[in-house]
N, C-alpha and C positions, 0 to 999 in steps of 0.2 A: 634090444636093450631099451627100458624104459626111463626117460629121463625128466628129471624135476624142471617144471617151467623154470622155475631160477636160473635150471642151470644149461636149457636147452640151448643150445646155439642153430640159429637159424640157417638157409642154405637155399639159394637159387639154380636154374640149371637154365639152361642154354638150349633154342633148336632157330636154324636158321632154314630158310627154307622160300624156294621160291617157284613158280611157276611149273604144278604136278611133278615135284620133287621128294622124292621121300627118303629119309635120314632115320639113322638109327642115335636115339637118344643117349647121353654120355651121363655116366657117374660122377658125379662132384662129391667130393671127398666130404663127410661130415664127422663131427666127433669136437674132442676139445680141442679147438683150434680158437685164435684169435680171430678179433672181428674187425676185416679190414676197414680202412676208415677210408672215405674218401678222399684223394691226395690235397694237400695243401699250399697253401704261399710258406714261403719260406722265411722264418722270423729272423731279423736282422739287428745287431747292436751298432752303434756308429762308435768310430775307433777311441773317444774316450769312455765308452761304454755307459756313458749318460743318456743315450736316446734310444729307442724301439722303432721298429717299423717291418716290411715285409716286401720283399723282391716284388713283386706282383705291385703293390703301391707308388714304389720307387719308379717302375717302369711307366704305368702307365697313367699313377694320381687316385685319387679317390673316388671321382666320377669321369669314368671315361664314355663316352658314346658312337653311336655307330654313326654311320653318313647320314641317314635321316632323322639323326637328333635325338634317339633314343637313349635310354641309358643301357650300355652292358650288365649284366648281372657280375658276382665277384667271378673273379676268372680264379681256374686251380693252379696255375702254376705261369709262369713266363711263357713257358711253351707254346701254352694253351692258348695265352694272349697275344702274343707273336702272331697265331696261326689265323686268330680271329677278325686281326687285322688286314692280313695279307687274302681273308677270303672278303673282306668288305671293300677296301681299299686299294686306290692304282697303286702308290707308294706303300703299301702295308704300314707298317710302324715307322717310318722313316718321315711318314709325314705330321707326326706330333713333334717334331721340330725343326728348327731353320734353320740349322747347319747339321749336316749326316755327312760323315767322310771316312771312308776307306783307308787313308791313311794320319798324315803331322796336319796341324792348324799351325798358325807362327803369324801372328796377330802385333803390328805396330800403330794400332791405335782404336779408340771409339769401343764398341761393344754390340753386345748378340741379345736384342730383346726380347729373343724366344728359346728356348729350351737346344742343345746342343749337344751331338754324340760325337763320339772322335776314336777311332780306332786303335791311332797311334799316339804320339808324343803332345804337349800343346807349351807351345812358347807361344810367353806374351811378355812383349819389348817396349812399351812406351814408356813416355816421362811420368807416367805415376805411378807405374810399374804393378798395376792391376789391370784386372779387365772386368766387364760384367759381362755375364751369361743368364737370362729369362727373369730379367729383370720388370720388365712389361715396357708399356707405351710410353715413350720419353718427352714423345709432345704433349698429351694431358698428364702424367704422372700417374697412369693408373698400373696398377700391378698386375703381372700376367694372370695370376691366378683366377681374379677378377675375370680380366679379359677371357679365358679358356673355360672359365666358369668349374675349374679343378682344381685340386689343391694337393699336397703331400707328396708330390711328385719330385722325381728326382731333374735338378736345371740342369747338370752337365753329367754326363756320360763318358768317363775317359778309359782307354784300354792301355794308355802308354805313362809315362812322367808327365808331371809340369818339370819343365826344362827352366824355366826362369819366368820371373814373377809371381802374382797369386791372383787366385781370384776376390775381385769387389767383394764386399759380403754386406753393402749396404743396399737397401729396398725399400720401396712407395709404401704407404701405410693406405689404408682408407679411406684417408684423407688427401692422398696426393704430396704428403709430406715424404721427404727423402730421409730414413731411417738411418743414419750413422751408425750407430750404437754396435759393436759386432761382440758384445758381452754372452747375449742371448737369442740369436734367429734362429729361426724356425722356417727360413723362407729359403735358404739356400744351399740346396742340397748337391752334395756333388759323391759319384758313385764309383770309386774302379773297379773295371768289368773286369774283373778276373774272378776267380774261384775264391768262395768266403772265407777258405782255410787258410788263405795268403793273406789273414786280415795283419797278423803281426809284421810280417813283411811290409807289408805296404806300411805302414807305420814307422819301420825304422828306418824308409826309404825316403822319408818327406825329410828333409834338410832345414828347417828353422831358422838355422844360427845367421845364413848370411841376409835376413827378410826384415824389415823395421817391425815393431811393435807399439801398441801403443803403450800407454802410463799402465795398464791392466796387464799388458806381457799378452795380449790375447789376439792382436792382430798379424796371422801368421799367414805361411802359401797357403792354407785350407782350416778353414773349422772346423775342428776334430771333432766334434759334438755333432758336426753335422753332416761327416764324413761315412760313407761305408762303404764293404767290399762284396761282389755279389756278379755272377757273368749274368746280365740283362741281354744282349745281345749279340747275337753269332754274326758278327758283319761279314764276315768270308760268305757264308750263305746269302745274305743282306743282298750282297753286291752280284754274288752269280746270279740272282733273281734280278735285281735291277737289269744286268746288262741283257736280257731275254728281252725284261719288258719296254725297255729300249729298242730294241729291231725290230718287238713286235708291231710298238706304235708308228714306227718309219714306216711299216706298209700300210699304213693307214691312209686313206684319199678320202677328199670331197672333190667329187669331178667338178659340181659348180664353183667353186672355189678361184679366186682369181689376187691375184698381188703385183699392185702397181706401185709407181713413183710419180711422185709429182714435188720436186723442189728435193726440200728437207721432210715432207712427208709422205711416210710411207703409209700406205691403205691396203689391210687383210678383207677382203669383201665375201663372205661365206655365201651370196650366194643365196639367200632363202628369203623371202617373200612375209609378209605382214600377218601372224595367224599361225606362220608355221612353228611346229618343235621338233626341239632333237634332243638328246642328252650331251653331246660333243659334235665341236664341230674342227675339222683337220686343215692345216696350211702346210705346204709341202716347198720348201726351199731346198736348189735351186729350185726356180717358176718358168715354165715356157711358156708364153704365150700362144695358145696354137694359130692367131689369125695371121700376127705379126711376126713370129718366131725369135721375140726378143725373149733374152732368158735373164732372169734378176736373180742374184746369188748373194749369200749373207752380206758377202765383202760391199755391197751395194746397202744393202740394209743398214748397215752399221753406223754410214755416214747419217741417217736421217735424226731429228730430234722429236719427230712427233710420232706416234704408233697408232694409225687409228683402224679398231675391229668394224665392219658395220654389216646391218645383215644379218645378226647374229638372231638366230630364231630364240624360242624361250622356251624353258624347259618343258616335255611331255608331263611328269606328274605334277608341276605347280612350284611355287618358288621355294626353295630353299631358306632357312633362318642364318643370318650372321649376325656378326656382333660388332656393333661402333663405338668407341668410345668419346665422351664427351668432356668437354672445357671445365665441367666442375667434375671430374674425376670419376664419373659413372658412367656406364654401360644402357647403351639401348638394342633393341632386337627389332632387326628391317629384314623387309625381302628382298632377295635376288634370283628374280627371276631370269637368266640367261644362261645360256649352255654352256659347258666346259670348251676351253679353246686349247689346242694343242698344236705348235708348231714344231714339223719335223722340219730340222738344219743338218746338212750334208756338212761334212769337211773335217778334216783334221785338227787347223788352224783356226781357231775363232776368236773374233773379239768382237762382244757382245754389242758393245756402242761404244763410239768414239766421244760422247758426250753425253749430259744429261738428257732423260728420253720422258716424254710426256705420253701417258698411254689412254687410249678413251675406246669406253665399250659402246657401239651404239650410240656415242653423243656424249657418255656420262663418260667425267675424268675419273683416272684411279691413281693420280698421281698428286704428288706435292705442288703446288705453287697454282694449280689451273680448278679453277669451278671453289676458291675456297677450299679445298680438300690439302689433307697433311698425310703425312708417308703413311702405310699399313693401312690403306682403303682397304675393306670387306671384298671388293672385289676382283683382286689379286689372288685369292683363293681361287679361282677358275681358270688361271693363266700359268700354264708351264709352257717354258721352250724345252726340246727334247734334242740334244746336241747328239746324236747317237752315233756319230764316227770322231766326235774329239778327241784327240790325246793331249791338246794345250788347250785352256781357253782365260780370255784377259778381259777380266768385269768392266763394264762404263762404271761411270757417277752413278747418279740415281737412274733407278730403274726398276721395272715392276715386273711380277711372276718368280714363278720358283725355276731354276735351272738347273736342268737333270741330265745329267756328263757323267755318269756312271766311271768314264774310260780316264778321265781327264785329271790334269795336273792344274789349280784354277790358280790365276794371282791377279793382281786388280792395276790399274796405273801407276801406283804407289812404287810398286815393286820394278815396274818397267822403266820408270821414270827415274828413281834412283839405285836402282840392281841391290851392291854389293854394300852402298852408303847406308849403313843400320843408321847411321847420327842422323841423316839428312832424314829419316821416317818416323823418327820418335816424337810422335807427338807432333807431327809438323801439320801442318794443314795449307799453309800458304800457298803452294799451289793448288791448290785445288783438287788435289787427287782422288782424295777420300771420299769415296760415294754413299750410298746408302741402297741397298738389293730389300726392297717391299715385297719379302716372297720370301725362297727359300734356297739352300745352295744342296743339290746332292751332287758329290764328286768324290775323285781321289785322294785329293789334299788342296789346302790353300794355302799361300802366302800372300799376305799384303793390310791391307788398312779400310777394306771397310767396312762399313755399320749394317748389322744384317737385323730384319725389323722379325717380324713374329708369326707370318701370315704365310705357312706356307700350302701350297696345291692340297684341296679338298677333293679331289673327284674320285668315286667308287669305282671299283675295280671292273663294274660293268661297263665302261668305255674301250674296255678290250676288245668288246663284242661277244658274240652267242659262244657260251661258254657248253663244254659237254661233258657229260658225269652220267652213271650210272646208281641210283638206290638201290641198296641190296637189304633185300626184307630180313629182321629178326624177330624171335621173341624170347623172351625172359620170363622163367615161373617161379612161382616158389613150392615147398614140397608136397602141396596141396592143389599143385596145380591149377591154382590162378596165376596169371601172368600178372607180375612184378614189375612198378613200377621203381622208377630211380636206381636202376644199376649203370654204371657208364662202360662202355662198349670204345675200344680203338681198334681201327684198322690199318695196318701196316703193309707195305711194300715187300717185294723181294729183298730188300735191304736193309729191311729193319725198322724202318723210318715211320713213324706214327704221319699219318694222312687224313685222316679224318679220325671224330668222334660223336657221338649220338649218346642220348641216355633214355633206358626205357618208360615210356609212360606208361605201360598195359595197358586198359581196353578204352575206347571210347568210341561213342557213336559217328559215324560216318553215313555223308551224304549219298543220295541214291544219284544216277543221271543215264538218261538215256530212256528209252520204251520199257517201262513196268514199272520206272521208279521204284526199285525195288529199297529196303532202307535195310541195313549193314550194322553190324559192328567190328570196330577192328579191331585187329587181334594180333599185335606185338608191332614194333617199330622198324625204323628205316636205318641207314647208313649209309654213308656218298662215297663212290666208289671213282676216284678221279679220273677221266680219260686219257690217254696218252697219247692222242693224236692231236698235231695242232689244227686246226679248224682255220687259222686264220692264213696260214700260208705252206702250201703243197712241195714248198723244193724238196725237203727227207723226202718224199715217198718219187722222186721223179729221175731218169736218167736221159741223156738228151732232151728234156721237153718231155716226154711221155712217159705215163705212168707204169712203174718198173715193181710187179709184181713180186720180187723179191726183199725189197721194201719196203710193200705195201701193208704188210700184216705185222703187227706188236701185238709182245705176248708177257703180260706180267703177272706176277702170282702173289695173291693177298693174304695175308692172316687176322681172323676177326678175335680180340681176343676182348674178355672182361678186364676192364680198367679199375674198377672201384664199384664196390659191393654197395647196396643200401645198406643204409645207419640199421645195424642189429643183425648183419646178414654173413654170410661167411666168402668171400669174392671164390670163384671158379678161375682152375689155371687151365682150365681147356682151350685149346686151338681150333679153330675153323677154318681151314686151306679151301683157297679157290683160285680158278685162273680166269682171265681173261683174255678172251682173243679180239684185236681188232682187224677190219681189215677197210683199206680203204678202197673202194668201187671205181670210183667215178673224180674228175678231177674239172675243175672249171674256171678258163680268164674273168674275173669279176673287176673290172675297172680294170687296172694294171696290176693284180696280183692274181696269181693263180692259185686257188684253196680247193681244198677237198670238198664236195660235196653230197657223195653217196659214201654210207658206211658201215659195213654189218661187222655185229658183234656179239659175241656167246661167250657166256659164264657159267663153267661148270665148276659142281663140285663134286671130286674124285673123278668118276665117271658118269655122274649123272649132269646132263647139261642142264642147267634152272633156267637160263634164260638165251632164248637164240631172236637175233632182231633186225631189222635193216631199217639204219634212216636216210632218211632224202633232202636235202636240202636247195628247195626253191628262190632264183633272185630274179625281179625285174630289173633289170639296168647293174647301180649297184646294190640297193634295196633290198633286205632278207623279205620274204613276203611266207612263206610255209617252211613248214619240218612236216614230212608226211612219214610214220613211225611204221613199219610192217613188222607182226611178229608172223615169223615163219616155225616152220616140221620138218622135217625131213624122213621119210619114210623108206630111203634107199630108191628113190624115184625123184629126185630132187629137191630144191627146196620145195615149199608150200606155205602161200600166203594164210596164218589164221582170222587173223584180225589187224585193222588198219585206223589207224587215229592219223587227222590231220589239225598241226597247230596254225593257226595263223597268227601274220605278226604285225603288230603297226606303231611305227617309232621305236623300232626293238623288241619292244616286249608281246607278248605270247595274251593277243584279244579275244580269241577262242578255238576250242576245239570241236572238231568233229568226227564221229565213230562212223567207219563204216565195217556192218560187219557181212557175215559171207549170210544169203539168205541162202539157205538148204532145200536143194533140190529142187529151187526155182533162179539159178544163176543172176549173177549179181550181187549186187549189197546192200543192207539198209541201213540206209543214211540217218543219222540225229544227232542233235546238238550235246556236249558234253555241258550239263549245267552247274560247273564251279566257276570261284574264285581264282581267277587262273594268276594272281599274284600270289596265292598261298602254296604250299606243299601240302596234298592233302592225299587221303585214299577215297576211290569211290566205285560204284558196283554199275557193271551194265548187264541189263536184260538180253541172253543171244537166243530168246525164244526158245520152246519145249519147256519151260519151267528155269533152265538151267539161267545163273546169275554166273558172273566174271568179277572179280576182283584186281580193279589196278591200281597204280602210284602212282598220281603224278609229282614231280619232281620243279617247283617255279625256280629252282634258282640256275637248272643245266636243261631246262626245256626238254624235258624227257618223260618218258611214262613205260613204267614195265609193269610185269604181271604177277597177280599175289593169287595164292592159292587159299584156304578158310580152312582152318583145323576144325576136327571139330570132333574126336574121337577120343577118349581119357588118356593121357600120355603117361602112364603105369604110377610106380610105388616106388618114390624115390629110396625109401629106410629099406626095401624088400628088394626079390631079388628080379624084379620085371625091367629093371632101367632102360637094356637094349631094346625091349622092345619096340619095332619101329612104331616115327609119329605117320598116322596116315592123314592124307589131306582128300576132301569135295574136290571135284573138277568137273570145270563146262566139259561138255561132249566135244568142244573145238580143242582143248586141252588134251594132250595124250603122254600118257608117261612114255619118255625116250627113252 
């Protein structure tokens, strides 16, 4: 049937395809159908229906950025944002503000000068019967927005009631003047996370009547103007991810590492030499001393007032940008050059410091009152303590870093000092209780009285260590078979659950590397396929101490589907089933943890296996130093090495690669160097002599490379009736369809 361009609707189709794999091409329904649009943020009205905005802004502002200062582009949905987080960042989203709690806040005094989520309830008790929340810097008066260089963002996140009081709704101008007026802001947004459909609800839930007003009638528990309803964050998921990334970081060592006492101070000594870098560097409480076999434990730490890091090497890719604010209410951009510190603390019971703690990286303070320096130094973004077995923990006074208690119930002196006496907290300060946390709090809940600043833990999610993933090649056409660029692609778990996503670029030139320099175009895109094995600690796969074979292998099944069609296109409901086999090899003591270090893996789909592999993973000491990658055959004679790529690594990251592949019929392999970018994800082609070229992926962000096939045969007549016909793929001679 012939159809008028007007009224043509357009149509893409699908083939995934990887390593001498061959697939039989799917019908995508064409005809009068709507044209799906790419998904969106979600438009929001604030509960007097006077303001506009959008979930996606609320969450995460108008300019959010990644760890190296980039900006993200708009994100399509929360989801999306959440997810983009969680793959950049050690805290995912939890670290765009300074108080993240699992459950009640119940707050008797002072205020939160950086952005705030809260799961459940939030009472606030003191003598003015407000609180502020991301208000910004209280010692220059500059405004957060300023300071985070964002704006539109929502400052408090609640999933429960205000129980009593209201929030401040006054804020810093440009000027550093202190804004009263609560006629008309714009600055303070506050969101309940629930479902948008509960907006009238939550509305006839807010109680007014018993809250002062001013002469306007306008100063109530919340500004309905500035009020909306909207689920921003799943904290049940939040928190089962934190508490992972909690035990992971507890096995974390620096063997050089050492922690002594001397008086009231205590000294974290990393250990590392003038010159050197690292991205993170780890303190591990309790400390044995091995010469002396004196052991130093939090309860010993907590007496001290002074914190000093030294030794701390400087970062491998160069300094980081922060932001200071100044005396005349502006903002300046310095470097910090120094590595992220993370201190694991054992124990149940903790309390953090018995008094105000003065903290210094290296010589420089990051603390109030020492070097001229005032609370929310730049430098407290590299400093978490990691409390990973607390179920109580009780804040000092001032003190610096973010503290990450996933498990814990937190309350501060305030609350110890006078329990059950609400009168004796409101508003009192005379003893001294009321501290001030320059960092961040993630925990359970809190009660007590102190002032939490704005700065909390910045470090990427690559301080986890050598992460593994799998690319799984796609391509996208349209009915002219050219490949389609901008369609978005999700891949899903056996469970449903969206895990990654990719969007197609179609074709672009790719680099040659290896003997012929042969020079390539690629032809369709990638998609990260998460590993399920954890790489950093071996106990799942172990029974007594050794490695238990029944264990040892995880089997998950993926589905690749189209998410969101290009603008004018018709989106595809077809599915792409695949599985994945892990199996873990080899298991190896690296310091004092035992991790996986051999591991092969095959990805088939239906019955055709696309990718079959074995990696290796080499350490000096504790030091990653290689991943040596074999792809293997299996001919009913065993496996069979085809080809073997070696990464090296220095300071973590992946300095070069090396091909060796099989030289034919003169035994042995010929060695050369892979010449990319090994910070990027890119595709590139190796010469395996006879003529024949090879097409791989490497993968910079899970240090991995698998093998792409080159279409290269007309893939039929989508309107007609050829559709099934298989796509066929080129293959090296080392290449065999299984």
């Amino acid at each position: 049937m012939k159809k008028t361009l007007g009224k043509r609707l357009l149509s893409g189709f699908t083939s995934v395809f990887l390593a001498a794999a061959t697939f039989a091409q799917m019908n995508i329904p064409l005809g009068n159908q709507s044209v799906l649009l790419a998904k969106a943020a979600n438009t929001l009205t604030s509960l007097n229906d006077d303001n506009e905005t959008d979930d996606v802004t609320l969450l995460v502002g108008n300019n959010p950025t990644a760890p190296d200062g980039t900006a993200y582009p708009k994100f399509d949905s929360v989801g999306d944002a959440v997810k983009q987080y969680e793959k950049d960042y050690l805290l995912g989203i939890a670290g765009r503000f300074c108080i993240f709690l699992d459950g009640d806040f119940h707050e008797f005094g002072s205020d939160a000068e950086g952005r705030v989520a809260i799961k459940g309830n939030l009472t606030i008790d003191d003598i003015y019967n407000s609180y502020s929340m991301g208000k910004g810097d209280f010692a220059t008066n500059v405004p957060l927005e300023k300071v985070l260089e964002n704006d539109k963002y929502a400052n408090t996140i609640l999933g429960g009631e205000i129980k009593n009081g209201q929030l401040d709704d006054t804020y810093f101008d440009e000027n550093g003047s202190n804004v009263t007026s609560h006629s008309d802001n714009s600055h303070r947004r506050l969101v309940f996370n629930k479902d948008s459909a509960e907006k009238e609800t939550v509305k006839s839930s807010i109680d007014t009547n018993l809250l002062p007003q001013d002469s306007n009638g306008d100063w109530k528990k919340v500004n309905w103007s500035q009020t909306y309803v909207s689920n921003l964050i799943d904290f049940d998921e939040q928190f089962e991810n934190f508490r992972k990334t909690s035990a992971k970081l507890a096995n974390k060592k620096n063997p050089a590492a050492k922690v002594t006492i001397d008086g009231s101070t205590v000294t974290f000594d990393a250990g590392y030499s003038e010159g050197d870098t690292a991205e993170v560097v780890y303190f591990n409480v309790p400390y044995t001393d091995a010469e002396t076999g004196t052991t130093i434990t939090w309860d010993d730490i907590r007496k001290c007032t002074e914190f000093k890091f030294v030794n701390i090497p400087e970062l491998p890719n160069g300094p980081r940008k922060v932001v200071e604010t100044t005396k005349d209410h502006e903002i300046e951009k310095k470097d910090w050059n120094l590595s992220y510190i993370i201190i694991n603390a054992g124990g149940e019971n903790i309390t953090v410091a018995d008094n105000d703690v003065k903290t210094y990286i290296n010589g420089t303070s990051i603390s109030k009152g020492a070097q001229d320096k005032k609370n929310n130094d730049a430098g407290v973004t590299s400093l978490l303590y990691n409390y990973y077995e607390a179920e109580k923990v009780i804040l000092g006074l001032n003190y610096q870093g973010t503290i990450f208690a996933p498990n814990a119930d937190v309350v501060d002196k305030a609350e110890v000092l006078y329990g059950d006496d609400d009168d004796q907290k409101r508003g009192n300060d005379k003893d001294g209780v009321y501290g001030h946390l320059s960092g961040a709090l993630v925990a359970k809940s809190f009660k007590g009285g102190t002032e939490f600043g704005y700065r909390p833990f910045s470090g990427p999610i690559s301080l986890l260590g050598t992460n593994s993933g799998y690319a799984l090649p796609f391509s996208k056409f349209d009915d002219s078979n050219n490949y389609l660029p901008g369609a978005e692609f999700a891949l899903y778990d056996s469970k449903g659950e969206e895990v990654s996503t990719a969007t197609s670029a179609g074709e672009s030139d790719i680099p040659a590397a290896g003997m012929g320099m042969v020079s390539n175009t690629q032809k369709g895109d990638y998609i990260s396929i998460p590993s399920k094995i954890d790489m950093s600690d071996a106990s799942a796969y172990l029974t007594d101490g050794e490695l238990d074979e029944s264990k040892a292998t995880i089997t998950e099944k993926y589905t690749l589907k189209e998410k969101a069609a290009p603008a004018g296109y018709i989106g595809s409901d077809v599915m792409y089933e695949f599985t994945v086999s892990e199996r873990v090899n080899a298991v190896e003591t690296v310091g004092d943890q035992t991790i996986p270090t051999k591991v092969t893996v095959q990805i088939k789909y239906g019955d055709h296996v696309l990718n079959y592999f074995r990696y290796t993973d080499t350490y000096e000491g504790e030091t990653h130093t290689e991943r040596t990658i074999e792809f293997l055959s299996d001919y009913g004679m065993g496996e069979m090495v085809t080809s073997t790529f070696v990464l090296s690594f220095t300071d973590g990251k992946v300095s070069g690669i090396t091909s060796k592949m099989p030289s034919w019929g003169m035994g042995g392999t010929t060695d050369s160097p892979v010449d990319i970018d090994t910070a990027k994800s890119q595709t590139f082609t190796i010469d395996q002599g006879f003529g024949q070229q090879a097409l791989y992926y490497y993968d910079a962000n899970s240090y991995m490379i698998v093998t792409q096939s080159i279409p290269y045969e007309d893939k039929g007549e989508v309107n007609g009736e050829a559709i099934g016909e298989l796509l066929k793929v080129s293959r090296p001679s080392s290449q065999i369809l299984r």
